[in-house]
C-alpha positions as CSV (number, residue, x, y, z in Angstrom):
1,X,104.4,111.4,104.6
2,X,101.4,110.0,105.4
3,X,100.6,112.4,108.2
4,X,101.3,115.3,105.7
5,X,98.9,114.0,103.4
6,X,96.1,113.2,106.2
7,X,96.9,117.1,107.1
8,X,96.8,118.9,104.1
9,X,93.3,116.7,103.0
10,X,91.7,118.3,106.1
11,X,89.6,115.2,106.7
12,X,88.7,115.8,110.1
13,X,87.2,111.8,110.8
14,X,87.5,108.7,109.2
15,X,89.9,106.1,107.6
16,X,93.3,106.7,105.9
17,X,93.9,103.6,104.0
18,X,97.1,103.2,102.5
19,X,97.3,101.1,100.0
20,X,100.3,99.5,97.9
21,X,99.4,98.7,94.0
22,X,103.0,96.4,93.8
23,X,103.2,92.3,94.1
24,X,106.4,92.7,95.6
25,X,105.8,95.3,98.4
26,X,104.1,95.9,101.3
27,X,102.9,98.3,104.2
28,X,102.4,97.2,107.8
29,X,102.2,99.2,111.5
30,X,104.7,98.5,114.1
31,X,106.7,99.9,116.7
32,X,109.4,102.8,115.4
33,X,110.1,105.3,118.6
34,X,113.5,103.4,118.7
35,X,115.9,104.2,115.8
36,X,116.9,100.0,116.4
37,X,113.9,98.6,115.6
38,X,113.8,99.3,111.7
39,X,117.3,98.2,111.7
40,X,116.7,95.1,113.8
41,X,113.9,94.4,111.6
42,X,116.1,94.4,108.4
43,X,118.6,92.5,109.7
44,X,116.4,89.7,111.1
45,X,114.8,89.9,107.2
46,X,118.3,89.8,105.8
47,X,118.9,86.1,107.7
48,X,115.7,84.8,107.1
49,X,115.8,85.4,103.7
50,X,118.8,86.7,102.0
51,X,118.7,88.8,99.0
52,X,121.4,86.8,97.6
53,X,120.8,82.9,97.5
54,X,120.3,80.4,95.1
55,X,116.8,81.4,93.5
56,X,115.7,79.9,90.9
57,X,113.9,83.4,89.8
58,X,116.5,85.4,88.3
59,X,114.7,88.9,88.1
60,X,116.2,90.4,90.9
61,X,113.4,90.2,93.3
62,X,113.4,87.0,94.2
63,X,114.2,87.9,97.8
64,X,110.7,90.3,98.0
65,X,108.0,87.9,99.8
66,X,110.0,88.6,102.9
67,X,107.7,91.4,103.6
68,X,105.2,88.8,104.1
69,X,107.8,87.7,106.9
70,X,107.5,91.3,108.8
71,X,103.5,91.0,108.9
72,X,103.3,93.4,105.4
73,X,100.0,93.1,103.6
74,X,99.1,95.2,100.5
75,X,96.7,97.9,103.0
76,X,96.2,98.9,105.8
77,X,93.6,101.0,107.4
78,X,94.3,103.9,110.1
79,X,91.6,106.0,111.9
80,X,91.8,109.3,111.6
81,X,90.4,111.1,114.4
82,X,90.4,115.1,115.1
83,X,92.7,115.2,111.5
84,X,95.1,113.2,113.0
85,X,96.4,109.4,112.7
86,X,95.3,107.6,115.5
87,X,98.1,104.9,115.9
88,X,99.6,104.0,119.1
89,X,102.0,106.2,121.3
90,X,105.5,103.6,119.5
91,X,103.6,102.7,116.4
92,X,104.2,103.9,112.6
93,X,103.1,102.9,109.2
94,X,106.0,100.7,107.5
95,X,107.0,100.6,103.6
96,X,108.4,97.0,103.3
């Protein structure tokens, strides 16, 4: 999605920052060529902090900081160089 947007703006140079107006999520770069490593990532989120405990905030989203967990800040900044995202060759822009 991100690309699209970076294509369609036709910003040649420059930054792309992607930010996330929400206390409980977050956006964060990391590896995604392998299908696993989302998965992997949820899972290790899942025992770290389970959605389902015994939280003493009863809204439903007690569980959210664990973005924090995963490296997920509310921004982050990508160069765009040429139009396109410069990001490394495994690397992609995560919603947590």
């Amino acid at each position: 999605m991100i690309r699209s947007v970076v294509r369609e703006s036709n910003i040649r140079n420059g930054f792309c920052h992607v930010f996330v107006p929400h206390t409980t999520a977050a956006v964060t770069i990391n590896e995604n060529a392998d299908p696993d490593v989302p998965r992997d990532m949820l899972m290790a989120l899942d025992k770290a902090i389970p959605w389902h405990d015994q939280y003493r905030h009863q809204e439903g989203n007690a569980a959210a900081p664990r973005q924090i967990l995963s490296g997920g800040r509310p921004r982050v900044v990508v160069l765009i160089e040429d139009g396109n995202l410069i990001l490394g060759t495994w690397q992609s822009v995560f919603f947590l």
